[in-house]
C-alpha positions as CSV (number, residue, x, y, z in Angstrom):
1,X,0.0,0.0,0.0
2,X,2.6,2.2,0.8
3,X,5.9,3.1,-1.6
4,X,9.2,2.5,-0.1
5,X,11.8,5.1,-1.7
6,X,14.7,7.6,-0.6
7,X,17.8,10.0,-1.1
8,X,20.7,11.9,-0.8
9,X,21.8,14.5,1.2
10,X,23.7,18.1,0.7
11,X,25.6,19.8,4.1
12,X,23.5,20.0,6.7
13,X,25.4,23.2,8.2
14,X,25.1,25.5,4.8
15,X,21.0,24.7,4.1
16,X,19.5,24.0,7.7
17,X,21.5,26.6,9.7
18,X,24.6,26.1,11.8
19,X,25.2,22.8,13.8
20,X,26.1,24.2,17.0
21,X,29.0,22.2,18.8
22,X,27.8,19.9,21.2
23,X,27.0,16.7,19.6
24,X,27.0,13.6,22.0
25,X,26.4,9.8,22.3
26,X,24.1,9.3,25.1
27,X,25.1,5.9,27.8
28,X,22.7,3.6,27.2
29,X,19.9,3.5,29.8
30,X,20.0,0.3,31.9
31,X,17.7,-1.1,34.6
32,X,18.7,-2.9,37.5
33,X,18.3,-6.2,35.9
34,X,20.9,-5.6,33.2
35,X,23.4,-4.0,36.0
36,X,23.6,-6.9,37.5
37,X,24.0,-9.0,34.8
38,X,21.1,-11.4,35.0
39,X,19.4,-10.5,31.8
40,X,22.6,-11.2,28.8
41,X,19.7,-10.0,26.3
42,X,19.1,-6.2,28.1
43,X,23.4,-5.8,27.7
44,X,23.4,-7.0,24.0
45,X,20.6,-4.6,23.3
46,X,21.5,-1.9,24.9
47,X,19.7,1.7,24.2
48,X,22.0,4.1,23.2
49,X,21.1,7.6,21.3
50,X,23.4,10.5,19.9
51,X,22.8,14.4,20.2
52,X,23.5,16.9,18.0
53,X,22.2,21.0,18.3
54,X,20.5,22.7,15.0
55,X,18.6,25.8,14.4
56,X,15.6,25.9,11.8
57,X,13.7,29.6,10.9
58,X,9.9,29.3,11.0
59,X,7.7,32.4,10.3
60,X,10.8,34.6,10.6
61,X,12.1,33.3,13.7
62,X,14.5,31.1,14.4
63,X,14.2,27.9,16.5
64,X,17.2,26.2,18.4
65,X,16.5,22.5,18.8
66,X,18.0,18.8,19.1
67,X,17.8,16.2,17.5
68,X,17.9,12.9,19.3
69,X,18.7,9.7,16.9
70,X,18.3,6.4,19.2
71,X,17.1,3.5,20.1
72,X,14.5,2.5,22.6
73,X,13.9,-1.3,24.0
74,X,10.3,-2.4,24.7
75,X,9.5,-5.4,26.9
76,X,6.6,-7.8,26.7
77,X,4.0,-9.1,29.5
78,X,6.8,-10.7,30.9
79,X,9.5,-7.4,31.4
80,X,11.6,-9.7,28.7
81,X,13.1,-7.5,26.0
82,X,11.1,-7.8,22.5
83,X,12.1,-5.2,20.4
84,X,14.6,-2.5,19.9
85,X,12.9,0.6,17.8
86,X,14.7,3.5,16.7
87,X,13.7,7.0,16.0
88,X,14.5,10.6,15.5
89,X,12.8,13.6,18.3
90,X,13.3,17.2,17.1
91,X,13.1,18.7,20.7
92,X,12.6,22.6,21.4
93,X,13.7,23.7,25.0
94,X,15.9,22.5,27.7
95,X,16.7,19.0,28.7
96,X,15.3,18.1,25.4
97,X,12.4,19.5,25.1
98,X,10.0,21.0,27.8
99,X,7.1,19.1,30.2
100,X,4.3,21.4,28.7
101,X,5.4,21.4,25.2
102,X,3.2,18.8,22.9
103,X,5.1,16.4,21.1
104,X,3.7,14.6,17.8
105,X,4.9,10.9,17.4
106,X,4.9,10.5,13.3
107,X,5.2,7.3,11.5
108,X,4.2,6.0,7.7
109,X,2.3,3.2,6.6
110,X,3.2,0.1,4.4
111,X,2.4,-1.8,6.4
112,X,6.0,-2.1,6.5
113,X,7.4,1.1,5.5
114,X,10.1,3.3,7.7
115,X,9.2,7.0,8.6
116,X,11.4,8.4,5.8
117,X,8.5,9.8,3.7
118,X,7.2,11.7,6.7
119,X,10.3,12.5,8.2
120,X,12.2,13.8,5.1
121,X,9.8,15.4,3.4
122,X,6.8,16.8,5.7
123,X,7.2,18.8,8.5
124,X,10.3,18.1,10.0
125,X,12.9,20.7,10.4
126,X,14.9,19.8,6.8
127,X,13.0,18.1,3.9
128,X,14.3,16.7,0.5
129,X,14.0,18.8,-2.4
130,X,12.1,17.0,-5.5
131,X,10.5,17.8,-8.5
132,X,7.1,16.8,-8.5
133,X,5.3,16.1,-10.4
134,X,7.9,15.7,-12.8
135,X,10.5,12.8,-11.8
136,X,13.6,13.7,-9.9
137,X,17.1,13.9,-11.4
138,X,19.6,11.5,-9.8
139,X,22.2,12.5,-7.1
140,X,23.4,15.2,-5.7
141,X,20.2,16.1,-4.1
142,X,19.7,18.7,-2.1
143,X,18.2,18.9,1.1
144,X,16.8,22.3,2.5
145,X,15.4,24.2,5.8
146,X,11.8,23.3,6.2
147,X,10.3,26.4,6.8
148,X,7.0,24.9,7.4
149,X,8.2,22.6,9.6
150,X,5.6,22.1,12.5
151,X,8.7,22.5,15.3
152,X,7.1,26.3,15.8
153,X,4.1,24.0,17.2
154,X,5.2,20.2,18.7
155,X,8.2,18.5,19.1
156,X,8.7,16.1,16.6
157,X,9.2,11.9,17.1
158,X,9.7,10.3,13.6
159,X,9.2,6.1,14.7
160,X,10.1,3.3,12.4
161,X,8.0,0.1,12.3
162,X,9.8,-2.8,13.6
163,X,12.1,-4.5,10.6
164,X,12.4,-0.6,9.0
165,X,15.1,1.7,9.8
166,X,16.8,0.3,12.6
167,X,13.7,-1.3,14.4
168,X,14.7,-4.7,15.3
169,X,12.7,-7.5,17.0
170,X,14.7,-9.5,19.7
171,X,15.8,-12.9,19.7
172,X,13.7,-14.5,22.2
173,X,14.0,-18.1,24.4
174,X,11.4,-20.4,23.7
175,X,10.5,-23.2,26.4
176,X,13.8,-22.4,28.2
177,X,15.7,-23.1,24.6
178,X,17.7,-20.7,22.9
179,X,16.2,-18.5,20.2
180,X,16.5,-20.2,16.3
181,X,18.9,-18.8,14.7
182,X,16.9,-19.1,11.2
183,X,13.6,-17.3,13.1
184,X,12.7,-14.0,11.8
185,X,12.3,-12.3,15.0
186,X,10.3,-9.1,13.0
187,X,8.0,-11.2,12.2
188,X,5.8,-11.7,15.7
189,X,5.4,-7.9,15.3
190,X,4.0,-8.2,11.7
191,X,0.5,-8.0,12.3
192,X,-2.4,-5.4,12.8
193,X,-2.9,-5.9,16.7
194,X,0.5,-6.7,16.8
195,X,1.8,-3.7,15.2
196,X,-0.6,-1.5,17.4
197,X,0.7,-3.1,20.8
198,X,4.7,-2.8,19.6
199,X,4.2,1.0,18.7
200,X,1.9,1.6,21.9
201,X,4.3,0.3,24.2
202,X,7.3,2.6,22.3
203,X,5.3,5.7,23.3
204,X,4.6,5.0,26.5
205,X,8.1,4.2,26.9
206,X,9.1,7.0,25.0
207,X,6.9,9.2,27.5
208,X,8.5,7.7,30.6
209,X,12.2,7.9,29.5
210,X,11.9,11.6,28.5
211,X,9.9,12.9,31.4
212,X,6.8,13.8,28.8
213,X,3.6,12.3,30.8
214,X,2.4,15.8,31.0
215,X,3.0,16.9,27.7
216,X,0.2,17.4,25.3
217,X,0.1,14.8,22.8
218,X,-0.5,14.1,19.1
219,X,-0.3,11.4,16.7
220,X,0.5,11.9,12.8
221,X,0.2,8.5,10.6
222,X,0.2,8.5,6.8
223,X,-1.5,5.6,4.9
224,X,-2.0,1.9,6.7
225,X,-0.6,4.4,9.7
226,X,-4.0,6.1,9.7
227,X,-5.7,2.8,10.8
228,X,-2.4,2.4,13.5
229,X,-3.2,5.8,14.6
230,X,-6.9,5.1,15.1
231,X,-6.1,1.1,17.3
232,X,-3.3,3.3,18.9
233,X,-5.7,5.9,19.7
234,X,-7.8,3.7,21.8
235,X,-4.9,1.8,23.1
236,X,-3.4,4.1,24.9
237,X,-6.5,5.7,26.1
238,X,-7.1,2.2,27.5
239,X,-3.7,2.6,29.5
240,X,-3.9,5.9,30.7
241,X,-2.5,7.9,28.1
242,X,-5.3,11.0,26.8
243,X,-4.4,12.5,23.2
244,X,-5.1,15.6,22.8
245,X,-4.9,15.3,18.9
246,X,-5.2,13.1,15.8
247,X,-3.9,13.2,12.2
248,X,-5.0,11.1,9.8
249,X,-3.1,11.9,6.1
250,X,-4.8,9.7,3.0
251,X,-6.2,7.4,5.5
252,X,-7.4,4.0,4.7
253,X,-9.8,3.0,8.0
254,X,-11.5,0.4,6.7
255,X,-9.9,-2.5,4.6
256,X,-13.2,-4.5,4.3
257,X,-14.7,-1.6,1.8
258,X,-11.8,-1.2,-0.2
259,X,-11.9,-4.8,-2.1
260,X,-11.5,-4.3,-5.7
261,X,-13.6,-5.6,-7.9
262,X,-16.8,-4.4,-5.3
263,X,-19.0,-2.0,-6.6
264,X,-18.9,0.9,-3.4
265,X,-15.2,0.7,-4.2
266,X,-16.0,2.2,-8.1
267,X,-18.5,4.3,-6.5
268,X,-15.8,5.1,-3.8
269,X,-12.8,5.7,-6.8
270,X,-15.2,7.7,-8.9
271,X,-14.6,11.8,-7.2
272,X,-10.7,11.2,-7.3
273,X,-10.7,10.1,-10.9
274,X,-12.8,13.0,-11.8
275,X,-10.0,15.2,-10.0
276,X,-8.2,13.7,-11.8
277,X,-9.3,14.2,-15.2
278,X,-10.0,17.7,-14.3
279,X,-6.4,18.1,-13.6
280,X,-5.2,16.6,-17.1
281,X,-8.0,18.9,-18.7
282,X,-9.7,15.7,-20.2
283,X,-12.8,17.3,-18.3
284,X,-15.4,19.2,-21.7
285,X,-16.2,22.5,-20.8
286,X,-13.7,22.2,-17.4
287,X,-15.0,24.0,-14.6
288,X,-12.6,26.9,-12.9
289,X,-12.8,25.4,-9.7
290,X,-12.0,21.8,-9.3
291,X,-13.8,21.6,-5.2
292,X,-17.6,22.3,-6.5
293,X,-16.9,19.7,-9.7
294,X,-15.5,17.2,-7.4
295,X,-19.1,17.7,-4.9
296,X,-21.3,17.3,-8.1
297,X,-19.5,14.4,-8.7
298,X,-19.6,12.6,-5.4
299,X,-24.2,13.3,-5.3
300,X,-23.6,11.5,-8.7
301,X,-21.3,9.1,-7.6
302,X,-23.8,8.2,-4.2
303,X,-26.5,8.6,-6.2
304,X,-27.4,7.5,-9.9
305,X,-24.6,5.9,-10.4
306,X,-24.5,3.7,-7.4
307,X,-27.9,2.5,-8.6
308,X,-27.2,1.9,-11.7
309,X,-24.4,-0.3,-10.8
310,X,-26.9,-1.7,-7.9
311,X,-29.0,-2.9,-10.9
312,X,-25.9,-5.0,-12.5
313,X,-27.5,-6.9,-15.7
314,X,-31.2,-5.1,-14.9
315,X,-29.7,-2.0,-15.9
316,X,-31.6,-1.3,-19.0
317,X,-29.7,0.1,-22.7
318,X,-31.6,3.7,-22.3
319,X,-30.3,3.7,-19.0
320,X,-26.7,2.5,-19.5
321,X,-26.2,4.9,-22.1
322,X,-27.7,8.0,-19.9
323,X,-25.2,6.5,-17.2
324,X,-21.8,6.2,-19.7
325,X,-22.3,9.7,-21.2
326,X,-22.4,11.5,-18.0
327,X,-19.6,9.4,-16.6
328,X,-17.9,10.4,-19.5
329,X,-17.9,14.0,-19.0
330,X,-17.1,13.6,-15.2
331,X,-13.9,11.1,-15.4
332,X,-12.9,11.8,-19.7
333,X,-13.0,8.1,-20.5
334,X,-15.1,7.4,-23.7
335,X,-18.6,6.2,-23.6
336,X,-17.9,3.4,-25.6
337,X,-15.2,2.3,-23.4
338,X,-17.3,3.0,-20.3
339,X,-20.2,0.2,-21.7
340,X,-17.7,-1.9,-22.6
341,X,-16.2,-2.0,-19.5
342,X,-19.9,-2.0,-18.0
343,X,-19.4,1.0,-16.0
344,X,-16.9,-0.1,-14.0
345,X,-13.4,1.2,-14.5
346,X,-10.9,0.2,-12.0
347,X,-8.1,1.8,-11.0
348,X,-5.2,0.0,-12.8
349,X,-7.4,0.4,-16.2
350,X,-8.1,4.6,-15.5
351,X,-4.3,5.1,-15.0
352,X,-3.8,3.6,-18.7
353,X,-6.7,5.0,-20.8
354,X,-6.9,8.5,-19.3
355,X,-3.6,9.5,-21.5
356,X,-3.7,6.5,-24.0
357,X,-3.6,8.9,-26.7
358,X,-0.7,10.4,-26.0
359,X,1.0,6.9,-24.8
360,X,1.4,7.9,-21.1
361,X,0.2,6.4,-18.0
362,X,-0.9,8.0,-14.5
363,X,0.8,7.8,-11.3
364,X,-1.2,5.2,-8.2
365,X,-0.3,7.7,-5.6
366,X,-0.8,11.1,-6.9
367,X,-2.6,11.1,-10.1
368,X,-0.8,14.3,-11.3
369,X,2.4,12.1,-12.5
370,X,2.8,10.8,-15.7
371,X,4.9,7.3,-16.9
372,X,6.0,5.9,-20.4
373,X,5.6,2.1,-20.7
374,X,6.8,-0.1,-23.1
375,X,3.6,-1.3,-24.7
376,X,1.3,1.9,-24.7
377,X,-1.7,-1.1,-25.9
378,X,-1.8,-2.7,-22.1
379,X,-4.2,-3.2,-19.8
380,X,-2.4,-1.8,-16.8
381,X,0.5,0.7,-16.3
382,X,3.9,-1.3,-15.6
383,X,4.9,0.6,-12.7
384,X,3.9,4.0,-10.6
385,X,5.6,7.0,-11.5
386,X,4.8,8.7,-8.8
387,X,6.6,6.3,-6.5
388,X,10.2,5.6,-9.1
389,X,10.3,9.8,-9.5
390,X,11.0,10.6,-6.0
391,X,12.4,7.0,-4.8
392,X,16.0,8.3,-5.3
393,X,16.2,11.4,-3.3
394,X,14.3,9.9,-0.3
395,X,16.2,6.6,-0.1
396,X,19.0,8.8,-0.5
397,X,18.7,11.3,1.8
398,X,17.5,9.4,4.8
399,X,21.1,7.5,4.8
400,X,23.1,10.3,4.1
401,X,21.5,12.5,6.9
402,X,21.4,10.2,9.4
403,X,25.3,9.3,9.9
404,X,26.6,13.0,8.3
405,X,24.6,15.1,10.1
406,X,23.1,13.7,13.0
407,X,26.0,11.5,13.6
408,X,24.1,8.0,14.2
409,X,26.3,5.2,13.1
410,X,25.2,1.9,12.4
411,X,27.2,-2.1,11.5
412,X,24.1,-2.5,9.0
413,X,22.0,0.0,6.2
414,X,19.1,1.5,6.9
415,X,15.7,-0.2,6.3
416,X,13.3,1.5,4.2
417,X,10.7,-1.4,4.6
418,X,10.3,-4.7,5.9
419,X,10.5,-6.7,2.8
420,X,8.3,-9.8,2.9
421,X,6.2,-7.9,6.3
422,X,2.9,-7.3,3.5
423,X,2.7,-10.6,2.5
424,X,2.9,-12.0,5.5
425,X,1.5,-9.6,7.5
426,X,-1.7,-10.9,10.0
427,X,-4.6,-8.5,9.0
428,X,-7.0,-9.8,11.5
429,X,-8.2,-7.2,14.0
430,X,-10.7,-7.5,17.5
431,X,-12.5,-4.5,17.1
432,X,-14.4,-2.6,20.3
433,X,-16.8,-5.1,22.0
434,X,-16.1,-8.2,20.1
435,X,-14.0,-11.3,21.7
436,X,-13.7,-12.4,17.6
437,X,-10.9,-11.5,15.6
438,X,-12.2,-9.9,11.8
439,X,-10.0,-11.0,8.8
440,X,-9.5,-7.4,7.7
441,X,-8.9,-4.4,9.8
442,X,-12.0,-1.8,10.4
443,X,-10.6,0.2,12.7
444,X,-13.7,3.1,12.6
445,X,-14.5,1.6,15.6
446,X,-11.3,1.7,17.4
447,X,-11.3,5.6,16.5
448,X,-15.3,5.9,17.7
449,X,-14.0,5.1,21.2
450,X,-11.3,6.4,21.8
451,X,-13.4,9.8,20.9
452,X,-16.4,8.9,22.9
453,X,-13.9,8.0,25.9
454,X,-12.0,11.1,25.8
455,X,-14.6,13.5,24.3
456,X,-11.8,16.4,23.7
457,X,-10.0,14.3,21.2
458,X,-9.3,16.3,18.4
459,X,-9.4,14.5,14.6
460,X,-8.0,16.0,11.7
461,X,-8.4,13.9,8.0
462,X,-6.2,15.6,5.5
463,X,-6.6,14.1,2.2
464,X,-5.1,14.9,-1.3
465,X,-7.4,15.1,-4.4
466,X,-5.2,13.1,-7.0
467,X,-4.8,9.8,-4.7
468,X,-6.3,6.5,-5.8
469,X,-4.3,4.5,-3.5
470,X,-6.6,6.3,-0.6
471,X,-9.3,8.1,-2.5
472,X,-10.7,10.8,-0.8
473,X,-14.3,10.1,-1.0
474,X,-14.0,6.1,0.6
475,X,-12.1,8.1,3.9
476,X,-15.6,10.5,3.9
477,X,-17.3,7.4,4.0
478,X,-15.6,6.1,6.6
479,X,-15.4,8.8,8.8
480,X,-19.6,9.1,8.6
481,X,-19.7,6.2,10.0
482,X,-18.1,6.8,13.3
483,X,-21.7,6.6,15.4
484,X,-20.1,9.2,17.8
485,X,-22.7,11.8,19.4
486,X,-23.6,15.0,17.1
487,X,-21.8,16.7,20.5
488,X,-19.0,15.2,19.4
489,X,-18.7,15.6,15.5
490,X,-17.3,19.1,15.7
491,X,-14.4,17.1,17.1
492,X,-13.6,15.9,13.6
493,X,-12.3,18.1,10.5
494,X,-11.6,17.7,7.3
495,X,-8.8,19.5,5.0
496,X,-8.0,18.8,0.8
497,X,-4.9,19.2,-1.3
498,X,-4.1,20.0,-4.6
499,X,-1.5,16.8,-4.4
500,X,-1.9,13.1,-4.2
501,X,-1.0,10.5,-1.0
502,X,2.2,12.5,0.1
503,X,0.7,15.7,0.0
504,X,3.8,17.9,1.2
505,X,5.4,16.9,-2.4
506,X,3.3,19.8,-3.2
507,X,4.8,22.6,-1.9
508,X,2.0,25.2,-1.9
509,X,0.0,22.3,-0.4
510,X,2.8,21.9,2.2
511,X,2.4,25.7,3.0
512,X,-1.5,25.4,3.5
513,X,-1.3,22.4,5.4
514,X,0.8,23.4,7.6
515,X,-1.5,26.5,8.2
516,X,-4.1,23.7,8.7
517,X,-2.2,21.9,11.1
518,X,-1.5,25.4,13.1
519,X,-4.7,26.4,13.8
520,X,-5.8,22.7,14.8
521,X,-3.4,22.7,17.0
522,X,-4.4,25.5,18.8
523,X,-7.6,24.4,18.5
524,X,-6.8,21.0,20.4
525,X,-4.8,22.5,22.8
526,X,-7.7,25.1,23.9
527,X,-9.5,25.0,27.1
């Protein structure tokens, strides 16, 4: 569901402002246990983290901050070390960072991607420059100040998933035996309930270390970390921890309604394929503004032409054709090609006819980029250009900028994903109220109650316009479906891009959602 891509890295000191001297390694926190040698598996994992002191300008003024690159050891039910997961905090303030200060714990999706989308191109305190939508020259890349960073608002905890980045499971006894050597030890944590505990327990622990209980705090997922952020959500309020905030960016909430081949998921697909046709001016007589088309299309898209794929083969011929000639002028596929495919054009398929004529295909996670395949006859596009344009620079950059400039060295490569974790991944899920595990993660209700427990949870969904990978209108669906109290639903906001799943590759969307992100802060964090 999620890309995995990267890049390379210009000096740090000349484009983020000046690395001021003290950079440290932390001693690794030990507990009593490990002092006295009776755990062999606390020593061989010990925590250990590395300082270094940056400024970043924001509005016009400057922040001094520092940036913490370590790792963290979480424990299971039995205090027995499980996992070692690394991250990067951006902290403003004293004694890194201070008690009343929120702090936002970010983290991607995948499931089994690392937090370099988020953390090197969002709203971090540097991002990598790219050239969307067009695709991004090789190396050298450079890597700028963020002035929209969100430090001027939250400190900032970038988290890799375990088997990304330098996330690890432990090797763990079994039955009094040693661990097998051959055993994947990422792989217990590869799993939607799973996942949730591993990431819950890293904040909590995260919390405790840093002296941060009091702190306000938010959570930021992208993609398949939208439904983490909404089981984490309820997790921790289950254990004592309120959130004051929650940001969902292209969320997918609901696995069970986005089945291809289903008709709600055409029905769901249908307002982001009109974006983006509108975008490629493939739209007759296009409209100035894209946000009143797009809500004409979704009272067609819930409306006539729901039925009309309700009626499957009872559709009749006057019908179909009254259906396929409207479609047409919504989403600038042919009529023709619309019956022959009766009315239902999946995604694959729209990314290769949209642009036959001129041989190009569309990008799966912003709509806006545009590929060359070999055979411009297929049925499908042979790759996503919106995930091979900017793959480079990211994969690059995360490497680069981790040992150069925030001095965190490391016997083994970065992780930008989990390899096999997707296939193998456990999707089943116990939702609220239910002793039975689903096979597919809804996780609307998870969200519901955590906002009905703590009824000053703030939600924010941001969404881009050109993504099909988490289309716009199937999160508004979602979302309406929370059952939470009307007292409640002011609690829950919606914002839109002129970009696709990574929205901040959009610059002027950057600068608007951060102003987004600004004022719900404030908002959240009022009395």
């Amino acid at each position: 569901m999620r890309k995995y891509i990267l890049c390379s890295l210009l000096v740090f000191t000349v484009v983020a402002g000046p690395v001021l001297a003290a950079e440290h390694e932390e001693p690794a926190r030990a507990d009593a246990r490990s002092v006295a040698g009776k755990d062999k598996t606390d020593s061989a994992v010990a925590e250990k983290s590395v300082a270094t002191n940056h400024s970043v300008s924001i509005n016009g003024r400057s922040y001094a901050y520092k940036a913490t690159a370590g790792t963290l050891t979480i424990r299971d039910d039995k205090d027995v070390p499980d996992a070692s997961v690394f991250y990067v905090a951006y902290t403003v303030g004293e004694g890194g960072g201070s008690e009343k200060r929120p702090v936002t714990f970010f983290y991607n999706g995948g499931p089994g991607s690392a937090s370099l989308w988020l953390h090197m191109g969002s709203f971090g305190p540097v991002r990598v420059v790219t050239n969307g939508p067009e695709a991004t020259p090789p190396a050298p890349y450079q890597v700028v100040a963020n002035t929209d960073s969100l430090l001027d608002k939250s400190d900032l905890v970038f988290v890799d998933a375990i088997g990304t980045g330098y996330s690890k499971g432990l090797p763990k006894e079994k039955d009094g035996k040693p661990a097998d050597k051959d055993e994947n030890p990422n792989k217990r944590f590869w799993g939607t309930d799973q996942d949730i505990d591993a990431f819950g327990r890293f904040i909590v622990r995260y919390i405790t270390v840093n002296k941060r209980w009091n702190s306000p705090k938010f959570l930021f997922g992208e993609s398949y970390g939208t439904p983490r952020s909404a089981g984490l959500a309820r997790y921790l309020e289950n254990r004592g921890v309120a959130l004051n905030g929650v940001v969902l960016l292209s969320s997918i909430l609901n696995y069970g309604s986005r089945i291809p081949g289903l008709d709600y998921d055409y029905v769901n697909l249908l307002p982001t394929y009109a974006a983006i046709a509108w975008y490629h001016n493939k739209i007759p007589n296009k409209p100035a503004e894209l946000a009143p088309f797009v809500e004409e299309v979704r009272g067609f898209a819930r409306g006539e032409y729901s039925v009309a794929l309700a009626k499957g083969q009872d559709l009749g011929p006057a019908e179909r054709d009254a259906i396929a000639q409207k479609l047409s002028r919504y989403i600038g596929l042919s009529p023709q090609y619309l019956k022959d495919a009766n009315l239902r054009v999946s995604q694959p398929r729209f990314r290769k006819e949209l642009l036959r004529d001129q041989r190009r295909t569309l990008g799966r996670f912003d709509g806006r980029f545009e590929g060359i395949d070999a055979d411009a006859a297929g049925e499908s596009p042979e790759f996503d250009p919106s995930s091979t344009a900017i793959s480079g620079a990211f994969f690059s950059a995360i490497n680069d900028y981790l040992s150069r400039e925030l001095k965190y060295s490391s016997e083994v490569p970065y992780r930008m994903n989990a390899g096999a974790a997707i296939g193998e991944w456990d999707w089943r899920h116990t939702p609220p109220g239910s002793s039975r595990k689903l096979p597919l993660p809804a996780m609307v209700g998870d969200l519901s109650e955590a906002m009905r427990t703590n009824p000053h949870l703030k939600v924010l969904s941001a969404n881009g316009w050109y993504d099909l990978a988490t289309p716009f209108f199937a999160t508004e669906y979602d979302l309406a479906h929370l059952d939470i109290d009307p007292s409640l639903r002011r609690n829950l906001s919606f914002t839109y891009y002129p970009s696709g799943h990574m929205v901040y590759l959009n610059l002027d969307a950057l600068k608007q959602m951060k102003g987004d992100l600004a004022r719900f802060y404030d908002s959240a964090l009022s009395k």
